[in-house]
DOGU-186975 format. One record per residue: residue number from 1; x negated, y negated, z of N, C-alpha, C, O in turn. Coordinates in pm, 1 decimal. Each point is the difference from the previous one (the first is absolute). Example, Ala and Ser with C-alpha at 12.3 -4.5 7.8 and 13.67 -1.06 7.14 Angstrom:
BEGIN
> n / n_x / n_y / n_z / ca_x / ca_y / ca_z / c_x / c_y / c_z / o_x / o_y / o_z
> 1 / -1319.0 / 569.0 / 780.0 / 89.0 / -119.0 / 0.0 / -90.0 / -120.0 / 0.0 / -103.6 / 1.9 / 66.5
> 2 / 138.6 / -106.9 / -138.5 / -82.0 / -119.0 / 6.0 / 77.0 / -109.0 / 73.0 / -50.9 / -110.8 / 16.9
***
This chain:
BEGIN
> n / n_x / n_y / n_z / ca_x / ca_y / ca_z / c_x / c_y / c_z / o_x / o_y / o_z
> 1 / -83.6 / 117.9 / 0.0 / 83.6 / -117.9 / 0.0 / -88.0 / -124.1 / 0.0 / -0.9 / -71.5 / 100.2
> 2 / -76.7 / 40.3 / -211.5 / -17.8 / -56.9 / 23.3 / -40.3 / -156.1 / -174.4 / -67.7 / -94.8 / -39.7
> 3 / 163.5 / 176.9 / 16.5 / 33.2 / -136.6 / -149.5 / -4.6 / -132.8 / 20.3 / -52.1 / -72.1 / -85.0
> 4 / 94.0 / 32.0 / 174.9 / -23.5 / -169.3 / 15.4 / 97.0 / -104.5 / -74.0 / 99.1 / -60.9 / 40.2
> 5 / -162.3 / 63.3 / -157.4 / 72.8 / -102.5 / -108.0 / 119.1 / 18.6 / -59.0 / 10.2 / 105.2 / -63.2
> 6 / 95.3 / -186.3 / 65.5 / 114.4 / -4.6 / -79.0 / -43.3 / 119.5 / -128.1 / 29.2 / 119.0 / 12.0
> 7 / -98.7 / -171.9 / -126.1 / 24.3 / 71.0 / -96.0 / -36.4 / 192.1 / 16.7 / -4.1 / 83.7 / -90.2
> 8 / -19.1 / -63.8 / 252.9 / -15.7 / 110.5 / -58.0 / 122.9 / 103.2 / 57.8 / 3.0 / 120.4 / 25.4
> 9 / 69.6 / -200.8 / -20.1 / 176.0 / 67.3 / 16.4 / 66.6 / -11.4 / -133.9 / -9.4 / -111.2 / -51.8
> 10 / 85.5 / 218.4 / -25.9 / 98.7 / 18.6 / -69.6 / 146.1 / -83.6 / -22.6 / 42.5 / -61.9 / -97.6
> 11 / -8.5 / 77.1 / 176.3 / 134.2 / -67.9 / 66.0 / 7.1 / -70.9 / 70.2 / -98.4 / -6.4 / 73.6
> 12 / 181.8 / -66.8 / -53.0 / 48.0 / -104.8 / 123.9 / 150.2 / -32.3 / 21.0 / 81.9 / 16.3 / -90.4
> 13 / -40.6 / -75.1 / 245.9 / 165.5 / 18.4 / 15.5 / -52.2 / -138.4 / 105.8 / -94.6 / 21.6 / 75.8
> 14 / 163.1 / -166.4 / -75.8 / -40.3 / -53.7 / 80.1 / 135.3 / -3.0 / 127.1 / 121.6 / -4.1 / -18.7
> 15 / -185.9 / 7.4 / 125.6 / 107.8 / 51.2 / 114.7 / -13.2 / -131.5 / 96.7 / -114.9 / -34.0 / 28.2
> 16 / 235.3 / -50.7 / 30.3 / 16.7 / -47.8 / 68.9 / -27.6 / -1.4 / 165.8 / 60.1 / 76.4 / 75.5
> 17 / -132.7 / -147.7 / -42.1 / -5.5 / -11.6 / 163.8 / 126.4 / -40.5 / 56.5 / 82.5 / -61.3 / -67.7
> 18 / -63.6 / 91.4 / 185.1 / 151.3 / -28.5 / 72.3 / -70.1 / -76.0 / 81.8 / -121.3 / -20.6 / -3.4
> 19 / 227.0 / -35.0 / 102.5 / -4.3 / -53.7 / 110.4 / -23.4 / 116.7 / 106.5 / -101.0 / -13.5 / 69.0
> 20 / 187.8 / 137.2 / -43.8 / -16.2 / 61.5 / 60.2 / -130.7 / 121.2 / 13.6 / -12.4 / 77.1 / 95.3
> 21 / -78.5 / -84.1 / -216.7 / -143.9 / 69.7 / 15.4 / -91.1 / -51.7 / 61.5 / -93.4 / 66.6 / 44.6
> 22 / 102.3 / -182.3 / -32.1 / -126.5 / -106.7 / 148.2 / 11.7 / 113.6 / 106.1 / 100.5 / 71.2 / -2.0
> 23 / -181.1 / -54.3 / 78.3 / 2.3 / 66.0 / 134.5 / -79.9 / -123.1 / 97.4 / -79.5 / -79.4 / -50.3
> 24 / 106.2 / 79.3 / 159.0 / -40.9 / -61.9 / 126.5 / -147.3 / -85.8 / -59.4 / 1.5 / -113.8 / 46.9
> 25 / -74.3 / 127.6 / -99.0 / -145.6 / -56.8 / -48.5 / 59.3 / -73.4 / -120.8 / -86.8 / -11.7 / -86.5
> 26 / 194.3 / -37.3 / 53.2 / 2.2 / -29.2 / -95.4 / -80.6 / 0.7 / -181.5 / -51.8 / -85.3 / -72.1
> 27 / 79.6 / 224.2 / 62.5 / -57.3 / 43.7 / -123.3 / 64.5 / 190.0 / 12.0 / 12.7 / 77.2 / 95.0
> 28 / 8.8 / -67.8 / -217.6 / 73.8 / 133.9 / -39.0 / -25.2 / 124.2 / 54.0 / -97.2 / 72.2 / -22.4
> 29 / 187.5 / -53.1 / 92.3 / -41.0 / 188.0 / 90.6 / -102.5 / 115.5 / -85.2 / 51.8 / 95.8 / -57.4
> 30 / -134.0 / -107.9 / 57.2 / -39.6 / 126.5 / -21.3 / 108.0 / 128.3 / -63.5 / -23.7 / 62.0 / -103.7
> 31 / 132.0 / -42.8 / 182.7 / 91.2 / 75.9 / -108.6 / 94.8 / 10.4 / -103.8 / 56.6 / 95.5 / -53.3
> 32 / -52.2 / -267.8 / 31.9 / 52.7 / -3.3 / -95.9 / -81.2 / 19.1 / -130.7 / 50.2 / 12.4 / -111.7
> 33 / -142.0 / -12.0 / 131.9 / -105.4 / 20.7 / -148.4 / -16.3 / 148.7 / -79.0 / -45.0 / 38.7 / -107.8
> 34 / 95.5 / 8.4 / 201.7 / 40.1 / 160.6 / 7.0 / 126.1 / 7.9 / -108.3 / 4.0 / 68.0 / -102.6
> 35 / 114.2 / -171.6 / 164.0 / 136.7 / 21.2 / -74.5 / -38.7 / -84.8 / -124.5 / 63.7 / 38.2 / -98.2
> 36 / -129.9 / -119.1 / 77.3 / -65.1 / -93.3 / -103.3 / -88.1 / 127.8 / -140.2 / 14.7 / -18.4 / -120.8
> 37 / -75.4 / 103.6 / 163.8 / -69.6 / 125.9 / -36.1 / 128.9 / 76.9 / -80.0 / 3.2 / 13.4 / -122.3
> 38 / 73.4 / 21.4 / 189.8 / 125.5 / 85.0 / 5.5 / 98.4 / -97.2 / -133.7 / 35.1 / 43.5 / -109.7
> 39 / -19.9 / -129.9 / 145.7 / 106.9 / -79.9 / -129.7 / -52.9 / -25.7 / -97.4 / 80.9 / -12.2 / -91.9
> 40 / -221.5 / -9.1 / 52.6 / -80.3 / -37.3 / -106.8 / 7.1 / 183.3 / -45.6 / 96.0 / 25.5 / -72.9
> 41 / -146.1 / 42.2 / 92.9 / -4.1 / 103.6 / -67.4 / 140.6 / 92.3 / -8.1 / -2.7 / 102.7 / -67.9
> 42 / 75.1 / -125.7 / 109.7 / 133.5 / 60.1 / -20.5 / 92.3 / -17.4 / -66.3 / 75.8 / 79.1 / -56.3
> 43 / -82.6 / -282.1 / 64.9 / 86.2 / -8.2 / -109.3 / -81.2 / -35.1 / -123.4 / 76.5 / -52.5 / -80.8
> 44 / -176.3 / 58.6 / 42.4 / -81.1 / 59.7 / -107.9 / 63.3 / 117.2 / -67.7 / 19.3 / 8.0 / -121.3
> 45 / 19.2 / 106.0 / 234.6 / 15.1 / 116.4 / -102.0 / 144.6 / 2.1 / -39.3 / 53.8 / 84.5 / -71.4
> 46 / 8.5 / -201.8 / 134.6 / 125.7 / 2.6 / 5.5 / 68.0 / -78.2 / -115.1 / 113.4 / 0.3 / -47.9
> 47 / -244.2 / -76.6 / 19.4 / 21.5 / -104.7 / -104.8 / -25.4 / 101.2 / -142.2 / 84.4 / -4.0 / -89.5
> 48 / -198.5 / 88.0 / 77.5 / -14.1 / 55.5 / -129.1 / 84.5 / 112.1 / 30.0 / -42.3 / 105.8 / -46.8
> 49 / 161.5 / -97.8 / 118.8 / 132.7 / 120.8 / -14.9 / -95.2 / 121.6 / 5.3 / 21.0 / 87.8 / -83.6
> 50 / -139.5 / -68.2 / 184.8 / -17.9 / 169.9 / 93.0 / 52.5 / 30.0 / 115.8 / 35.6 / 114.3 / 28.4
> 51 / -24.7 / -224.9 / 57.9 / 51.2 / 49.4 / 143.6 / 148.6 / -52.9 / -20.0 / 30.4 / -113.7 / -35.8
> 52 / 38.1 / 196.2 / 59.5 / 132.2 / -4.8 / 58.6 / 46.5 / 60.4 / 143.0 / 17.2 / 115.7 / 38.3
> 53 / -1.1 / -269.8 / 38.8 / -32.0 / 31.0 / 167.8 / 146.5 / 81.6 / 30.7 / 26.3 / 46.3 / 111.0
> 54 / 33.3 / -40.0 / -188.3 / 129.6 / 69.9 / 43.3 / 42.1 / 149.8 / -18.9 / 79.4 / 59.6 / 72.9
> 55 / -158.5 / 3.3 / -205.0 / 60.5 / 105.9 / -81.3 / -97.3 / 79.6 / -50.0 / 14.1 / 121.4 / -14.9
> 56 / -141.1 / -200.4 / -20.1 / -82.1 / 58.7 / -59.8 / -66.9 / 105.4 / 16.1 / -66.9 / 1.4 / 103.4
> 57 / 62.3 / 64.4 / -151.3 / -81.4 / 188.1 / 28.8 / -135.4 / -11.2 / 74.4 / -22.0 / 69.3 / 99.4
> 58 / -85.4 / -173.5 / -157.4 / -106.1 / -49.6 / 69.0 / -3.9 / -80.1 / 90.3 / 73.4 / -94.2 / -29.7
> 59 / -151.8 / 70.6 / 191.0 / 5.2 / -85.8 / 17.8 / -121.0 / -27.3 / 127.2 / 5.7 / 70.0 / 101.2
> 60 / -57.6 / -121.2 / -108.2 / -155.8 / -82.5 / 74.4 / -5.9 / 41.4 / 103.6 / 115.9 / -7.3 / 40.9
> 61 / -201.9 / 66.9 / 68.1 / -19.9 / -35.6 / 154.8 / -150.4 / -30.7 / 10.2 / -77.5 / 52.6 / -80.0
> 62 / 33.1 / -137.7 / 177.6 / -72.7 / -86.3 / 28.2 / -85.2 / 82.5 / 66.8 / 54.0 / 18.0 / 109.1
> 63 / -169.8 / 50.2 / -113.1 / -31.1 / 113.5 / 81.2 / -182.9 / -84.2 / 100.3 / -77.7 / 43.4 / 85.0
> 64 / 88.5 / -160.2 / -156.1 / -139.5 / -44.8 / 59.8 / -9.1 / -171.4 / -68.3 / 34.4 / -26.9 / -115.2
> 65 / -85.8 / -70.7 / 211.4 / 3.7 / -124.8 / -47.1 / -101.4 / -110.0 / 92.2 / -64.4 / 46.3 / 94.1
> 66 / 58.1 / -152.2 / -118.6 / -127.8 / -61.6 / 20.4 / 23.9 / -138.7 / -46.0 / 54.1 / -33.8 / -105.3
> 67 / -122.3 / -73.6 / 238.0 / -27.5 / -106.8 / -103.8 / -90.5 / -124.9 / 91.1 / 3.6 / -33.1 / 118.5
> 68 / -75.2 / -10.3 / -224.0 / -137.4 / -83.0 / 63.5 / 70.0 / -124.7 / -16.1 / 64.5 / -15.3 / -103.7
> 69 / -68.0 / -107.8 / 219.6 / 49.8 / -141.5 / -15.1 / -122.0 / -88.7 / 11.4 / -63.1 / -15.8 / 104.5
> 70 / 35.0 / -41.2 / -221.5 / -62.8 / -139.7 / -6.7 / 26.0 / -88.4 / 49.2 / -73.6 / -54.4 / 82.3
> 71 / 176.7 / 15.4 / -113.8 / 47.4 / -141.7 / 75.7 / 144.8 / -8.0 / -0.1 / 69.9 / 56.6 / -84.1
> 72 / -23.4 / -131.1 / 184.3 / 165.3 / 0.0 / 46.9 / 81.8 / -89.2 / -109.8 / -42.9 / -97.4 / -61.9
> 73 / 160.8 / 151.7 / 55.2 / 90.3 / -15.8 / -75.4 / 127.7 / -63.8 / 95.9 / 39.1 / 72.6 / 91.4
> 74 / 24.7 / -201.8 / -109.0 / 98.9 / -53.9 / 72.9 / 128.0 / -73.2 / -62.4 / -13.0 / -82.6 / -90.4
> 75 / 110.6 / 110.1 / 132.3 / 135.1 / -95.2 / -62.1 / -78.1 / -133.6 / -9.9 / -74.9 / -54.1 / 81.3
> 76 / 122.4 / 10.3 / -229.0 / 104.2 / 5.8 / -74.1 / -89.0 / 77.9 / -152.5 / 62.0 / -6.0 / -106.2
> 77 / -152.0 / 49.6 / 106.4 / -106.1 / 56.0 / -83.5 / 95.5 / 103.1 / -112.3 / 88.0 / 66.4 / 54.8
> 78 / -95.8 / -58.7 / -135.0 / 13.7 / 119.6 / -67.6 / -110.4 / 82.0 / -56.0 / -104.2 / -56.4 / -33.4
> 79 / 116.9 / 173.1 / 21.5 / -102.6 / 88.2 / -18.7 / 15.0 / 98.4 / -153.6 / 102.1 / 36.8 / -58.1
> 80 / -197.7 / -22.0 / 35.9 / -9.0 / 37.4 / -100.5 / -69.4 / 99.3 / -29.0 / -119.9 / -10.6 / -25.8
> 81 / 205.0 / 159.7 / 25.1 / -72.7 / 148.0 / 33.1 / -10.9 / 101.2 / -141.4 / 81.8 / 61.6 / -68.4
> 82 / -227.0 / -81.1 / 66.5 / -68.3 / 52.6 / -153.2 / 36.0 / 154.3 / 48.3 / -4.8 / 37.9 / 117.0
> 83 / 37.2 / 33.0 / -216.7 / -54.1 / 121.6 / 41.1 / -21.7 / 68.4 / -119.7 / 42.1 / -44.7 / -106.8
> 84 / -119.8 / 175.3 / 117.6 / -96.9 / 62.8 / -50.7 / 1.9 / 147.6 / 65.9 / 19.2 / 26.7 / 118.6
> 85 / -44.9 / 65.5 / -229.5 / 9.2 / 153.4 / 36.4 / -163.8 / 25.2 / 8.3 / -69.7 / -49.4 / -88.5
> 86 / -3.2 / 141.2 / 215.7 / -134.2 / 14.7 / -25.9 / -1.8 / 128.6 / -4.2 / -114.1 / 46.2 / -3.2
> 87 / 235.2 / 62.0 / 1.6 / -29.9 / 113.5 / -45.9 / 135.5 / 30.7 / -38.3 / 89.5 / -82.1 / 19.9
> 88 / -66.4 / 200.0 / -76.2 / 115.2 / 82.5 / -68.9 / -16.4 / 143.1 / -5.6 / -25.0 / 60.8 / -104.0
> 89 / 40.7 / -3.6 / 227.0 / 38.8 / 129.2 / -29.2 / 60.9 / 91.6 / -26.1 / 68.9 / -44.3 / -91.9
> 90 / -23.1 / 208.6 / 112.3 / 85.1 / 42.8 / -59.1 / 142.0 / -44.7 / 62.6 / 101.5 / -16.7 / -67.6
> 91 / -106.8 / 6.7 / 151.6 / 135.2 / -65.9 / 118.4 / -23.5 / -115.1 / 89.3 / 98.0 / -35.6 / 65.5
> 92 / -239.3 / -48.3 / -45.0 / -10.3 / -86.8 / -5.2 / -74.9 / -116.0 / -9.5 / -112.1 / 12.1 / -49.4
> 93 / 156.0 / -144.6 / 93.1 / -46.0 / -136.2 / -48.9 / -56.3 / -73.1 / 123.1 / 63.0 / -36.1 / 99.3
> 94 / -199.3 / 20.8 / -126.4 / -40.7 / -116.0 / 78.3 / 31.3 / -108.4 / -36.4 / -55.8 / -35.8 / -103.8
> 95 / 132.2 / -41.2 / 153.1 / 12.6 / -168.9 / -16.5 / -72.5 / -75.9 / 38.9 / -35.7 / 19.1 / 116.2
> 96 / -16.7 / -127.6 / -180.6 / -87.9 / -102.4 / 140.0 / 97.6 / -156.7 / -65.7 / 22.3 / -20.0 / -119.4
> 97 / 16.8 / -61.9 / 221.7 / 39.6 / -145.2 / -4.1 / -70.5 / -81.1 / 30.4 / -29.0 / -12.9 / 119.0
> 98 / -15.6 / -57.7 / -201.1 / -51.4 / -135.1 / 90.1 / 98.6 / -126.9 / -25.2 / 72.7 / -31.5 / -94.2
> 99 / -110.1 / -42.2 / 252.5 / 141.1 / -120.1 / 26.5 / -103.5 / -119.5 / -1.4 / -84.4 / -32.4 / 83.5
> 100 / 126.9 / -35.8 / -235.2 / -20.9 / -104.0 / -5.0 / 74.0 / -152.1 / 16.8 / 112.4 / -4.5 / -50.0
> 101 / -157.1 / -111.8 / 109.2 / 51.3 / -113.2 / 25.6 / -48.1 / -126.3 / -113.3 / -99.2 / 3.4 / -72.7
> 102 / 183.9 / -94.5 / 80.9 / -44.4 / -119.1 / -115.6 / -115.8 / -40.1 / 51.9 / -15.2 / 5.1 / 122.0
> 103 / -98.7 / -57.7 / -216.3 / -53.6 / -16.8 / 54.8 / -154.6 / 78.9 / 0.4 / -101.7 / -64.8 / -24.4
> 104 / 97.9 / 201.8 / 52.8 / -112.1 / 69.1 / -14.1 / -3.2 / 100.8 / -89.6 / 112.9 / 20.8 / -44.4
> 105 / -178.9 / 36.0 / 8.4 / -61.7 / 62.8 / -80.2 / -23.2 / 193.7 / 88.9 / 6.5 / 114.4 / -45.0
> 106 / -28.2 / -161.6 / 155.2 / -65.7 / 130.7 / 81.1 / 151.3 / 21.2 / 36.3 / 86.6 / -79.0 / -37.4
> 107 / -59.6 / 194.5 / 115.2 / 102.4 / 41.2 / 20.0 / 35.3 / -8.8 / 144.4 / -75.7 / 83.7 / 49.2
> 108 / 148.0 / -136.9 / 52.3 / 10.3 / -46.9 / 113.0 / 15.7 / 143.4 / 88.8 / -31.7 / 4.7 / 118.9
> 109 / 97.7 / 138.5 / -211.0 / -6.8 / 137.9 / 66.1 / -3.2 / 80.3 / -133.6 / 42.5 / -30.7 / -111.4
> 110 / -110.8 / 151.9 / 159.7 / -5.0 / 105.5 / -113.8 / 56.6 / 155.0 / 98.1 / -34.5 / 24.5 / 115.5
> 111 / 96.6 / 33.1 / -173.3 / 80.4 / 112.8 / 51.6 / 19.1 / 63.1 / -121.0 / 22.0 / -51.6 / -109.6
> 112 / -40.5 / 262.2 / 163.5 / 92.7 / 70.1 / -77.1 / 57.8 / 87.4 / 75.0 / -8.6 / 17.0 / 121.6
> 113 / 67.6 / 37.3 / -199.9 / 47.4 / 115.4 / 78.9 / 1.0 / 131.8 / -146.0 / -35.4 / -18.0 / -116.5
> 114 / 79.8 / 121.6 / 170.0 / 9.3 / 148.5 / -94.9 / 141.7 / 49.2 / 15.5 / 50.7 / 38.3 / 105.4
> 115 / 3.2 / -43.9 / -216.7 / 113.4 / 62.1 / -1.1 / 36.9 / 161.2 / -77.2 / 29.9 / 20.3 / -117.7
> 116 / -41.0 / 56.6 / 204.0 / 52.7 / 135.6 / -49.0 / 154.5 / -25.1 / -88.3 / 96.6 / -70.9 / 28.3
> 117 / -119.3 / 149.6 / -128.9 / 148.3 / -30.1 / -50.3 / 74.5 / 147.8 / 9.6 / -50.0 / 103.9 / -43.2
> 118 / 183.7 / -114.6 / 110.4 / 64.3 / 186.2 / 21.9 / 139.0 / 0.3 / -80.7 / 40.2 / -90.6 / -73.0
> 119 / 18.8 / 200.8 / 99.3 / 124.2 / -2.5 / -11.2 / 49.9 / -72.3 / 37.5 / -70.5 / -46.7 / 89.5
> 120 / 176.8 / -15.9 / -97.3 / 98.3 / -8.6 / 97.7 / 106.8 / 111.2 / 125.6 / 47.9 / 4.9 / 113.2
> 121 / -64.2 / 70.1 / -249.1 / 61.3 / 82.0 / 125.9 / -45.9 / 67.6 / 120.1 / 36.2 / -1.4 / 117.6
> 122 / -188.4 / 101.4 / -227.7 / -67.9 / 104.8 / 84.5 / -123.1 / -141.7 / 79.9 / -53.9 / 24.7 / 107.8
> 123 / 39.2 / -101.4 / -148.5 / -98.5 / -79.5 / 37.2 / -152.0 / 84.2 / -14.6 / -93.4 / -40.7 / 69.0
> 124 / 80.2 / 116.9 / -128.3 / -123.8 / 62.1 / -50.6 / -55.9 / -117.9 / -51.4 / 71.7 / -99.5 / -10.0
> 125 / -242.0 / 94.7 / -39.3 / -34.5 / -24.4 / -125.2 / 55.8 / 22.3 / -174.0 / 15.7 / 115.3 / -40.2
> 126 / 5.8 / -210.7 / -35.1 / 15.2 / 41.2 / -114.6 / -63.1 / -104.5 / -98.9 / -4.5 / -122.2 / 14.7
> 127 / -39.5 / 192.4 / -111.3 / -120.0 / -78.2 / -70.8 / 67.9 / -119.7 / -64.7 / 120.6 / 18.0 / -17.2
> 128 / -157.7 / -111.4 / -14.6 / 48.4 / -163.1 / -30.6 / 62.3 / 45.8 / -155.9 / -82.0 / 77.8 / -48.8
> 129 / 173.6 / -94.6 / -25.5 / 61.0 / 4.6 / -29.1 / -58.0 / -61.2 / -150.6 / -12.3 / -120.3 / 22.9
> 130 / -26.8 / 143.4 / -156.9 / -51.7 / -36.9 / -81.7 / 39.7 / -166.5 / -50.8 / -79.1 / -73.6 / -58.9
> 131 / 217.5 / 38.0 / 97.0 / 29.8 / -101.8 / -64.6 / -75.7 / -111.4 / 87.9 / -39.7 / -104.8 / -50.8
> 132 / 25.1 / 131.7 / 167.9 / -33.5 / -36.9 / 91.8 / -185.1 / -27.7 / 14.8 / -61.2 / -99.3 / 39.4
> 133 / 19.2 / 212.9 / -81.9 / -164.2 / -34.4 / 5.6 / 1.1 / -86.8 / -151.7 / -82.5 / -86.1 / -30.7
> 134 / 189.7 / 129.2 / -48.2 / -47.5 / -97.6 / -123.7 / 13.8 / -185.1 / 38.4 / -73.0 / -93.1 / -34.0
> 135 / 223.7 / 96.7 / 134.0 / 25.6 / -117.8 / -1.0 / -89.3 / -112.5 / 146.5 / 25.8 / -118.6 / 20.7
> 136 / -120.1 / 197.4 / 51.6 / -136.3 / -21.5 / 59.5 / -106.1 / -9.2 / -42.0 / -94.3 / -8.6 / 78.6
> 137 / 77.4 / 7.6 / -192.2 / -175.3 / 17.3 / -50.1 / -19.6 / -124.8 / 7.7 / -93.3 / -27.6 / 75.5
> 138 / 152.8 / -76.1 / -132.1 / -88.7 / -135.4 / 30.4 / -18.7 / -69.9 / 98.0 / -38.8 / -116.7 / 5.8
> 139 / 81.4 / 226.5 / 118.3 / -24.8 / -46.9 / 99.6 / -128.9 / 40.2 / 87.4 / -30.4 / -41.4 / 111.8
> 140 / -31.6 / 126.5 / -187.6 / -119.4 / 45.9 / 36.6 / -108.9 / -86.3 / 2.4 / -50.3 / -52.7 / -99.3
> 141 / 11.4 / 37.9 / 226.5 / -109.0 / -63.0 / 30.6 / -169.2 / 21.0 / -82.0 / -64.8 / 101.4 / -26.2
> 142 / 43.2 / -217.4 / 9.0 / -107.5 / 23.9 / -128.5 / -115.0 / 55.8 / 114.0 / 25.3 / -24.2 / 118.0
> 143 / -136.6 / 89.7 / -147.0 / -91.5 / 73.6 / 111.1 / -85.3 / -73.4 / 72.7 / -58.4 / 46.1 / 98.1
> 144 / 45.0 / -160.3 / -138.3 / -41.1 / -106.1 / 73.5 / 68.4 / -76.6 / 98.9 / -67.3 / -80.0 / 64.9
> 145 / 195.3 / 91.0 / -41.1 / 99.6 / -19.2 / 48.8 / 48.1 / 26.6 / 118.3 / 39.4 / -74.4 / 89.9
> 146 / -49.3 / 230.0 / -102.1 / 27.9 / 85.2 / 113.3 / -127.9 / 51.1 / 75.7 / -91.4 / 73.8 / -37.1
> 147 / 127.5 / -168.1 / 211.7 / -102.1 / 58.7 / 82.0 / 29.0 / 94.5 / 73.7 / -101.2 / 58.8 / 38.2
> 148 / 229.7 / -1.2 / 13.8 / -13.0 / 6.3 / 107.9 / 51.6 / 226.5 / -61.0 / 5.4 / 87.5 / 86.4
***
């Protein structure tokens, strides 16, 4: 994890700060960057019509995740969460996000997490789904890219 620069994310979803993510120090909880992680890459897949959070035969669990903070993030800021695939396996995807602010260039937090993708029903493993690794490839992190 350790890309740095805007350009070396794929995508981007820019996400609003609330009033209610300040915690006591005035600057953003630590766990919301987590749910910040979680909406950038979800509705990604939700946007190119793979995940269907309701019905769909496939569907994500979060089996391991992580994330390094540079510098604090505070209302009224909006953020702006690159993300980028640094691996693709048979069932699953490393994600990494980085949360960028106006303003800089470096990324104020970098986080991924790994998502096993299963059934829905049996919740097994089941291998990613072809339309699916096709409609991810440009999200593959160029090898210079991906540190972590």
């Amino acid at each position: 994890m350790s890309g740095g620069a805007r350009d070396g994310y794929r995508a981007f979803r820019t996400i609003p700060t609330r009033w209610a993510d300040n915690d006591a120090y005035g600057h953003v909880n630590n766990v919301v960057y987590y749910s910040w992680f979680d909406t950038a890459v979800n509705a990604l897949l939700v946007e190119r019509g793979l995940l269907d959070i309701r019905a769909g035969a496939t569907i994500g669990l979060v089996v391991e995740t992580g994330c390094r903070y540079h510098r604090s993030i505070a209302f009224p800021e909006d953020v702006e969460a690159g993300v980028r695939i640094a691996r693709m396996g048979t069932s699953s995807v490393r994600w990494e996000v980085g949360l960028f602010t106006a303003g800089h260039a470096a990324p104020a937090a970098e986080g991924f997490f790994i998502h096993v993708y299963v059934d829905r029903a049996s919740r097994r493993p089941a291998p990613l789904p072809p339309d699916w690794r096709a409609a991810l490839a440009g999200l593959a992190a160029l090898p210079s890219d991906a540190g972590g």
